[in-house]
TORPA-4810 file (N, C-alpha, C, O; in nm, 3 decimals):
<nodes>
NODE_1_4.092_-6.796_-7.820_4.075_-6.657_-7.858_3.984_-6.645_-7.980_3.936_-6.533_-7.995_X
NODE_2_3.948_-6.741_-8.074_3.895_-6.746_-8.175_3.768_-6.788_-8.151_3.692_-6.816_-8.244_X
NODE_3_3.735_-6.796_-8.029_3.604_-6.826_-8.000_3.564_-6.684_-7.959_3.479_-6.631_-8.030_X
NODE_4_3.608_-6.618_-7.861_3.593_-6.525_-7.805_3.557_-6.433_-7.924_3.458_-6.361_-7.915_X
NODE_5_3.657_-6.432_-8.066_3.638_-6.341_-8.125_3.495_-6.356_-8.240_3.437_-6.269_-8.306_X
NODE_6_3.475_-6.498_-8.230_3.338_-6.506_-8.328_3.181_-6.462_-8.235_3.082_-6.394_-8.263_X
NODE_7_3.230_-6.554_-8.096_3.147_-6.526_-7.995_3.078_-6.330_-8.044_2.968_-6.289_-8.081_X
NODE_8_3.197_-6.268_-8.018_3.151_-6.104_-7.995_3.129_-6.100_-8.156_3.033_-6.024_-8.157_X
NODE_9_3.144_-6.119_-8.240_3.083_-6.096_-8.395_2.948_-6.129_-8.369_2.854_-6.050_-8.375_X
NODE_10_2.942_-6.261_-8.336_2.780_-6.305_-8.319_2.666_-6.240_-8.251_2.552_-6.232_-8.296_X
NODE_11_2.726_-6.177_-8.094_2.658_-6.086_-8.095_2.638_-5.911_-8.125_2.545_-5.837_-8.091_X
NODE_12_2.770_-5.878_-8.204_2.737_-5.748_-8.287_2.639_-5.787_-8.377_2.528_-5.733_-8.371_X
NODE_13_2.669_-5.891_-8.480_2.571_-5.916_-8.595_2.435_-5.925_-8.507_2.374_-5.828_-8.553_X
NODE_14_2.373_-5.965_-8.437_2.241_-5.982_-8.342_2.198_-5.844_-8.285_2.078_-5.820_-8.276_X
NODE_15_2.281_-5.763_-8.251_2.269_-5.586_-8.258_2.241_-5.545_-8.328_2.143_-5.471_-8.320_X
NODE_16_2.318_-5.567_-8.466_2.294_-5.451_-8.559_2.136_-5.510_-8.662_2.072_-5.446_-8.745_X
NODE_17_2.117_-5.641_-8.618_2.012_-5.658_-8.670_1.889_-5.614_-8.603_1.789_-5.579_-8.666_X
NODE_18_1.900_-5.618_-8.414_1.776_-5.611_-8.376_1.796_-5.413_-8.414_1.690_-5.350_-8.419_X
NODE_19_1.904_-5.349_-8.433_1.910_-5.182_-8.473_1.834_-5.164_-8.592_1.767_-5.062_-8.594_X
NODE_20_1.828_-5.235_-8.685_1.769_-5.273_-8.823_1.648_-5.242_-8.764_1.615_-5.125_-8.747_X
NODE_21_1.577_-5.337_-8.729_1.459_-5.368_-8.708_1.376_-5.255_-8.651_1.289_-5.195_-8.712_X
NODE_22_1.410_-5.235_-8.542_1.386_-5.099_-8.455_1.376_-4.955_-8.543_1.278_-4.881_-8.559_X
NODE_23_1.493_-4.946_-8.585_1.506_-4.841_-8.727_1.353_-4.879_-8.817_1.251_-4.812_-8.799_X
NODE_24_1.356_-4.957_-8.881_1.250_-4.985_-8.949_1.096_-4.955_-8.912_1.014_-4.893_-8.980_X
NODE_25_1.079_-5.011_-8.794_0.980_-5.008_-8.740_0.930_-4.831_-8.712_0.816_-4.794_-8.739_X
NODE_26_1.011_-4.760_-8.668_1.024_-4.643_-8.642_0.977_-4.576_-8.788_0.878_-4.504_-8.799_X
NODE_27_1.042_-4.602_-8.867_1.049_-4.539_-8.996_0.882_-4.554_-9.022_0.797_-4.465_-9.036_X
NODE_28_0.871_-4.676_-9.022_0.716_-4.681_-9.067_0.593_-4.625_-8.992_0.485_-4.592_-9.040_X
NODE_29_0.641_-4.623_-8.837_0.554_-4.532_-8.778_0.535_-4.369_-8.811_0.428_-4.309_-8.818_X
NODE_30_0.643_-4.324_-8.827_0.640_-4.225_-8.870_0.618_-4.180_-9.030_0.643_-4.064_-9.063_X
NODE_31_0.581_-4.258_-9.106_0.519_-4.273_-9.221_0.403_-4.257_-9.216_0.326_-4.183_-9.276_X
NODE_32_0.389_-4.352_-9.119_0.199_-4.361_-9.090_0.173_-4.216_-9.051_0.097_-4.128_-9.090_X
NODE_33_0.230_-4.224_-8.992_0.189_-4.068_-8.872_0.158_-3.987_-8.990_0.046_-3.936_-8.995_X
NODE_34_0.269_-3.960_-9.117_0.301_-3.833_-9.148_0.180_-3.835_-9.254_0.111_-3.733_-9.260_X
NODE_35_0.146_-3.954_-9.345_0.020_-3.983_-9.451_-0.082_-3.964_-9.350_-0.160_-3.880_-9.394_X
NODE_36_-0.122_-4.009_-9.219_-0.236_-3.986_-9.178_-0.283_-3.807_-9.156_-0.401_-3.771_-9.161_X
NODE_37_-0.187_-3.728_-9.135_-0.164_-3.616_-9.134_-0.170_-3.570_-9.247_-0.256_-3.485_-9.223_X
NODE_38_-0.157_-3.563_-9.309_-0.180_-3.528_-9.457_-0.285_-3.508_-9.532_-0.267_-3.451_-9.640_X
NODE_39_-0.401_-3.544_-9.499_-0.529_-3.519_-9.535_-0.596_-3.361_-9.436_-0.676_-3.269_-9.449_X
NODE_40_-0.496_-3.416_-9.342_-0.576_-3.224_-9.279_-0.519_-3.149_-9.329_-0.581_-3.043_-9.327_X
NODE_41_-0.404_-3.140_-9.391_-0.322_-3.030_-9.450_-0.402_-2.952_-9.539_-0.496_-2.983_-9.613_X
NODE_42_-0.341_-2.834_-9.513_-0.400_-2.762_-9.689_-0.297_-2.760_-9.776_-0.181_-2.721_-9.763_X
NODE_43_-0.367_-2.816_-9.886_-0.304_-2.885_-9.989_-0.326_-2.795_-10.141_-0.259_-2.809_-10.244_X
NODE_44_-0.452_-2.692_-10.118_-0.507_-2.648_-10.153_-0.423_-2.529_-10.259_-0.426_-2.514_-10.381_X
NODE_45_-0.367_-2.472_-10.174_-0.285_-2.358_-10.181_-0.175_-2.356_-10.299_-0.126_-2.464_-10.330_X
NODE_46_-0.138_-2.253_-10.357_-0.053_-2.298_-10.511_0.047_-2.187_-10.393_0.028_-2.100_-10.308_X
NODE_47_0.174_-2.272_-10.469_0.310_-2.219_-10.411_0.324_-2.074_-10.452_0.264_-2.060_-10.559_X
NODE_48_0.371_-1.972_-10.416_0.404_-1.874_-10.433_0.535_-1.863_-10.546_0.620_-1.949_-10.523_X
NODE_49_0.564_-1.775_-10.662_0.647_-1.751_-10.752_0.732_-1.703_-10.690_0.703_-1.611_-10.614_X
NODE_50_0.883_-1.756_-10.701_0.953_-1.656_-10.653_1.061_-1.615_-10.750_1.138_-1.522_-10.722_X
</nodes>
């Protein structure tokens, strides 16, 4: 039973790492995305007082 139970740890820990990764990867795409976008913006514009 103590195999069984490290067995399934081993592969949660191997999940939550390849979830890591994936997460990450994502994150940075959408980083990219959002800085590459950012130069068309108008940036120009002063915020309104409220």
């Amino acid at each position: 039973m103590a195999k069984d139970i490290s067995e399934r740890e081993a592969r949660l820990a191997e999940a939550l790492r390849a979830n890591l990764r994936r997460r990450k990867t994502q994150s940075r795409a959408q980083t990219a995305t959002e800085s590459a976008a950012a130069p068309s913006a108008d940036v120009t514009t002063e915020p309104s007082a409220s």
